[in-house]
N, C-alpha and C positions, 0 to 999 in steps of 0.2 A: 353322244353329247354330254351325257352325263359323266363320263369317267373323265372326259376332258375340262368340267367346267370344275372339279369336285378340287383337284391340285391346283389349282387355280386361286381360288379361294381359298386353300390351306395358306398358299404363297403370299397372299397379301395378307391374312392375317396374322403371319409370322413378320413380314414386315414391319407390319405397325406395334407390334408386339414387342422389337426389335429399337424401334424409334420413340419407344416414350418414355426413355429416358432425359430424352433433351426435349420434350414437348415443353414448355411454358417453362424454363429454365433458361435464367441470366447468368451473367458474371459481373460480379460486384468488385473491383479492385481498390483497395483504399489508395487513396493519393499521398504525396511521399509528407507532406505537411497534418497527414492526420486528421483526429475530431474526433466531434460526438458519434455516437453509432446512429443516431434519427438524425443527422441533419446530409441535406444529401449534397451538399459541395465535398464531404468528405469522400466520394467514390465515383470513380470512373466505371461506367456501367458498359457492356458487350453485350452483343446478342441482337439476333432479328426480330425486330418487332420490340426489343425491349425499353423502356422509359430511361431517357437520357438524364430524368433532372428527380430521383428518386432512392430509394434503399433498399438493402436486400429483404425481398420474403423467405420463411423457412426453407423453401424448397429452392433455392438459389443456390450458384457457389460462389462461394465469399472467400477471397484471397486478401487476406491482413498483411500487410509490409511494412506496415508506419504504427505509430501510437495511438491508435482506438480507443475512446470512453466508450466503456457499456454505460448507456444513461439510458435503457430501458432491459425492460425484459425480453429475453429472446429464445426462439424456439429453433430449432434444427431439426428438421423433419423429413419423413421419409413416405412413401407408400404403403397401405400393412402387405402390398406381397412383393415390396422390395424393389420393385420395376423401376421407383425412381426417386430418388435420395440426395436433401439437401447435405452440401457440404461448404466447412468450414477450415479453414486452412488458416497457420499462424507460421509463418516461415518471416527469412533473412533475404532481401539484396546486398546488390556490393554498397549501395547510397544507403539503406535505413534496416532497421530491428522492426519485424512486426509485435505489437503486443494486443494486450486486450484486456484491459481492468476499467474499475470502478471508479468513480468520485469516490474518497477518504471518505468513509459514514454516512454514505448513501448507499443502499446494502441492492445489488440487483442479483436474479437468478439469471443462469447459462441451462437453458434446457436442450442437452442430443434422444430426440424419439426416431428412431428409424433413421436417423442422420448422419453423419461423419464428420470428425472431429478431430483433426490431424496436425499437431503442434510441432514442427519440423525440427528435428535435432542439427548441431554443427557439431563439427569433429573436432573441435580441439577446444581443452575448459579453459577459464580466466578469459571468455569471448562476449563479447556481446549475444545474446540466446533468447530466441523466442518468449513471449512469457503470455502466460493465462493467471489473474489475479482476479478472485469474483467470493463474493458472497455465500454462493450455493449451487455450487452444479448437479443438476439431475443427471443419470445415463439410462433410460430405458430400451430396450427393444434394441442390443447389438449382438447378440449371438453368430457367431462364427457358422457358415454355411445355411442360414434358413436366410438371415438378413444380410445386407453387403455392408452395412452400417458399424461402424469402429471407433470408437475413441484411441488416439497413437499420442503417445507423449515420448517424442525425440531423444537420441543421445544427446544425455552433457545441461537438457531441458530440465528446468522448473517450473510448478507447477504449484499455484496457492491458493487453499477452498478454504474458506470457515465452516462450511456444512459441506457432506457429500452424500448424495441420496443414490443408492443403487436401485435401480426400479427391477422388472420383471427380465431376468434376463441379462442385467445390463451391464457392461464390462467395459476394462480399460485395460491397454497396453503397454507399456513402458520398457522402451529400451535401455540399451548400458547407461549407466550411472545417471538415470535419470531419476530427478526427482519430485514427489511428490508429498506435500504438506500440506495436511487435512487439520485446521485450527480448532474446529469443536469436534462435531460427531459423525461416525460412517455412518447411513439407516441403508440396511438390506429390508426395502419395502417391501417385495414379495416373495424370496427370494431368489436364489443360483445367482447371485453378482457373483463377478468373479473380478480380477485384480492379476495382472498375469506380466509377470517380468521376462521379454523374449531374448537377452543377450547371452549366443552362446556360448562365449567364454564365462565361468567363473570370477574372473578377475573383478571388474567393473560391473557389480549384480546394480541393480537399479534400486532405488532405496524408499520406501514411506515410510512417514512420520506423520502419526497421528495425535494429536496435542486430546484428545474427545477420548468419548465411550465406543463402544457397539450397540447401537440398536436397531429396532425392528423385529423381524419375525423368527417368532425361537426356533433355531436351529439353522436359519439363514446363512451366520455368521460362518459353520465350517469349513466349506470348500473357499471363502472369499480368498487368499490369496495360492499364487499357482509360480511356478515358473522361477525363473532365477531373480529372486530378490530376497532382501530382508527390509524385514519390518516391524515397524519397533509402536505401544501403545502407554501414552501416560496415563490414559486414565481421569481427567480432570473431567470433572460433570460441566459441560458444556450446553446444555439441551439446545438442539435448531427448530425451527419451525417442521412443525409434521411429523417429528419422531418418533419412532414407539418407545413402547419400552426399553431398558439395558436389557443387552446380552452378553453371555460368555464370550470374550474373543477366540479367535479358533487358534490352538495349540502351533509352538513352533515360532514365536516370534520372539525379539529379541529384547532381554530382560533393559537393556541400558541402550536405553533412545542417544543419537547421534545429537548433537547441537543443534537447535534451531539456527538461522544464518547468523540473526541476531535477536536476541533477546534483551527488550528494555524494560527493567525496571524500576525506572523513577525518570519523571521529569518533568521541572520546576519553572518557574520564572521570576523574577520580582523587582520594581521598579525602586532603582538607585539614584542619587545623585548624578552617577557616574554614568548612567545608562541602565536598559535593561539587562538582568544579569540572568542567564540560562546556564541550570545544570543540569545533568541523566548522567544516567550511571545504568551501564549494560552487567547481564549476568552471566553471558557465556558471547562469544562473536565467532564467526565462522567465516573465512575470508571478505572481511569487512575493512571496504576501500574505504569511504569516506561517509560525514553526516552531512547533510546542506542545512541550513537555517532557512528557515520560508517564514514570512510575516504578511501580513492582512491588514486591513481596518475596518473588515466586518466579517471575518470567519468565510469568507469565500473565497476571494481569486488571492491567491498566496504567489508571494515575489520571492525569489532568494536574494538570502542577504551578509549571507556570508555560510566560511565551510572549515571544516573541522575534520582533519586527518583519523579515521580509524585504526585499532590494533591490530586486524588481520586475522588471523584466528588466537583465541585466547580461552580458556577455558575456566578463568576465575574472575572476570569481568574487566571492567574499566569504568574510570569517571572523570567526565568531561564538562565541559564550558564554555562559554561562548557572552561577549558582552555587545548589546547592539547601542553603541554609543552613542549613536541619533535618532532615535526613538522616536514614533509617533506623539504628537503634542494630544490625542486623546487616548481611548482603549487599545489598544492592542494584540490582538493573536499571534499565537507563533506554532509552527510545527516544525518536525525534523522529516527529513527525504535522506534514509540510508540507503547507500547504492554497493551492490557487493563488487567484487574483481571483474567476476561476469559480465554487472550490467543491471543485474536485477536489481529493484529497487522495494521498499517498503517505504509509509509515513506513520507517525505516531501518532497519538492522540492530540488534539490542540490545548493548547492552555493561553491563560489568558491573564493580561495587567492595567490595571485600572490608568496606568499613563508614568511619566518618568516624575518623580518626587524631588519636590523645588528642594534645591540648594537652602533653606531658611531656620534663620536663629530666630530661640524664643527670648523675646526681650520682653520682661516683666519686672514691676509694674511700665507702664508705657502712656504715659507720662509718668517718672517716681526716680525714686532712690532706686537705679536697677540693678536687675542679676539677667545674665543673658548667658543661656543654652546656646550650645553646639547641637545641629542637628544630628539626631542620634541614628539616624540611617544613610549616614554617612559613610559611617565601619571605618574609618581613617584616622589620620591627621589633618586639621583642616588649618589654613593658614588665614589670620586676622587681622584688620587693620580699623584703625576708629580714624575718624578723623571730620574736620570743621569744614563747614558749607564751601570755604573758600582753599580746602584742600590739605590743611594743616594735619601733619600727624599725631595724634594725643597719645596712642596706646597701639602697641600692635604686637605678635604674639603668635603661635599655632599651639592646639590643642585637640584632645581626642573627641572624637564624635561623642555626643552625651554628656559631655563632661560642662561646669557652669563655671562661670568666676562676673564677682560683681564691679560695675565701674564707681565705686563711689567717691574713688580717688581724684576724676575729672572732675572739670567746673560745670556747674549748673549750664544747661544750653541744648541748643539742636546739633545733633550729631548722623554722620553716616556711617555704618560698620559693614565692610566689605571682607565679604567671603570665599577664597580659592583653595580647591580639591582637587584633583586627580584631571584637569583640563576644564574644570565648570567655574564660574565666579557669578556670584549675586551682589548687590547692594541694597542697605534698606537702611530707612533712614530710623532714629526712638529720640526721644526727648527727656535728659537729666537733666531733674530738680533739684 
């Protein structure tokens, strides 16, 4: 009895041993319309026993297709002996692009522990491409043969962290010409991160660009990158939350960093007669499609409202403009939404305009012997006309914004002087004594 009951029980507990991988494991699929990551009309849920009206936990897998906010923080997690491992998936249908970023300066973390992190490449570039755009990615606990756990960044993929923290162990993949753009600092927290380019032709090596330092624990930084890539470090002191100290980068990367996609350097607004007027001016571009104009009336839900052709790649910049001719009657915000050949997108910082500045001359004294200004933020030619309650013309003229000329010439009386510029016209009325 005993030799019989003994494999018996080996048998089921290999079974169950077997099956806990899909124990308490859904499938979260984003719906083709997208959302916030917490709000749960954004996912189509699978699975037995699973909540139809809900959101992914860690240990779920989450299939992205559509346009995802991370509007919380989130974990991808795993079991410590592996058995069973949330994943996360960023892939393409024939209908949508999946992505997975941020609200613009609402800063969230993407944390893979024990998890899977699989950002699907497409085969052919100038496509529409998966994207990950976050704040701060951790990667802990994905070593090759003890965990099944991997972060995969796709051919052809782009990939955009302000911070990257490498935890104990933790690594990332990257196939042909993929790439990867870390805006402050790498941290090797404890070390052995590793950074590993698998394509194996030469041709098309997969590329990081680190805009940061190296920090964390001395001596971390050596082995971090492997594999067929290059990778290039500027160096700008970025510090991220959690960092440790600078370290030495590890020998072997590439003295002259590639272009950022694009790089902006300045950009303005200021309220005109004419409208508001928006300039930027970029410092290098890298197959940059286009800019879109986005405007607000409280720094939150941004509209487009018009679009501005990019240079494509350029390596000594460009300066651009854009005038929004019908302007909000109070404050104003405005951002720009660069979108490269690809598809990828970035937004710039917001700036902001107190409202569109009246069309108005200064008539002084008012009642008097007057002298009457041209509005001096104008920047033009402005066309004038004077004339009597009943319509008569006394004086009429065009002159430069800023510039004054007196009417002492007319008769004592109530007069109105009408002002037209570049499509605006004001009337106001002054009184010569």
């Amino acid at each position: 009895m005993k030799t019989l009951f003994s494999p018996f029980i080996l048998l089921l507990v290999l079974l169950l041993a077997g099956s806990e991988t899909a124990l308490g494991q859904c499938t979260y699929t984003s719906k083709p319309a997208g959302g916030n990551f917490s709000n749960p009309d954004t996912w189509q849920v699978e699975g037995a026993g699973c909540p139809t009206n809900s959101i992914p936990a860690s240990i779920d897998v989450i299939n992205i297709v559509s346009a995802v906010i991370l509007d919380i923080n989130f974990t991808v997690s795993g079991t410590p002996n592996g058995k069973e491992s949330g994943v996360m998936i960023i892939s393409k249908t024939d209908q949508s692009v999946g992505s997975l970023k941020e609200v613009p300066e609402i800063p969230r973390t993407l944390t893979i522990d024990r998890g899977t992190l699989d950002i699907k490449g497409v085969g052919a570039l100038n496509t529409s491409q998966p994207q990950l755009d976050v704040s701060q990615l951790n990667v802990n606990h994905t070593q090759v043969g003890q965990f099944i756990a991997k972060m995969r960044i796709g051919s052809n993929s782009t990939v955009k962290i302000s911070c990257l923290m490498l935890g104990n162990q933790g690594g990332i993949d990257l196939a042909q010409n993929a790439h990867l753009i870390v805006g402050g600092n790498i941290d090797v927290q404890t070390g052995n991160g590793s950074i590993n380019g698998t394509a194996l032709s030469s041709l098309d090596p997969a590329d990081v660009h680190i805009v940061g330092e190296f920090t964390g624990v001395n001596g971390g930084t050596r082995n971090v990158f492997s594999g067929n890539l290059t990778w290039c470090m500027e160096g700008v002191s970025k510090p991220c939350v959690g960092t440790g100290p600078v370290q030495d980068p590890p020998t072997g990367g590439n003295p002259f960093c590639r272009p950022l996609p694009v790089t902006l350097i300045r950009f303005a607004a200021q309220a005109r007669p004419s409208g508001v007027k928006l300039d930027w001016a970029t410092a290098t571009e890298l197959n940059n499609d286009y800019f879109e104009v986005q405007r607000s009336p409280d720094g939150r839900g941004f509209v487009p409202i018009g679009r501005v052709a990019g240079m494509g790649t350029t390596s000594t910049g460009a300066t651009y403009s854009f005038t929004d001719t019908a302007p909000l009657a109070g404050p104003g915000y405005y951002r720009l939404r660069q979108t490269d050949h690809d598809g990828s997108t970035a937004f710039s910082a917001v700036v902001t305009v107190a409202g569109r500045q009246q069309l108005e001359a200064i008539v002084y004294p008012n009642p008097g012997t007057t002298t009457i200004t041209m509005p001096a933020s104008a920047g033009k030619t402005i066309d004038y006309r004077i004339y009597t309650a009943t319509g008569r013309t006394v004086l009429a003229g065009h002159m430069a914004g800023g510039t004054s000329f007196d009417v002492q010439q007319i008769p004592a009386g109530l007069y109105l002087i009408e002002l037209i510029t570049d499509g605006q016209r004001h009337v106001q009325r002054f009184v010569r004594n």
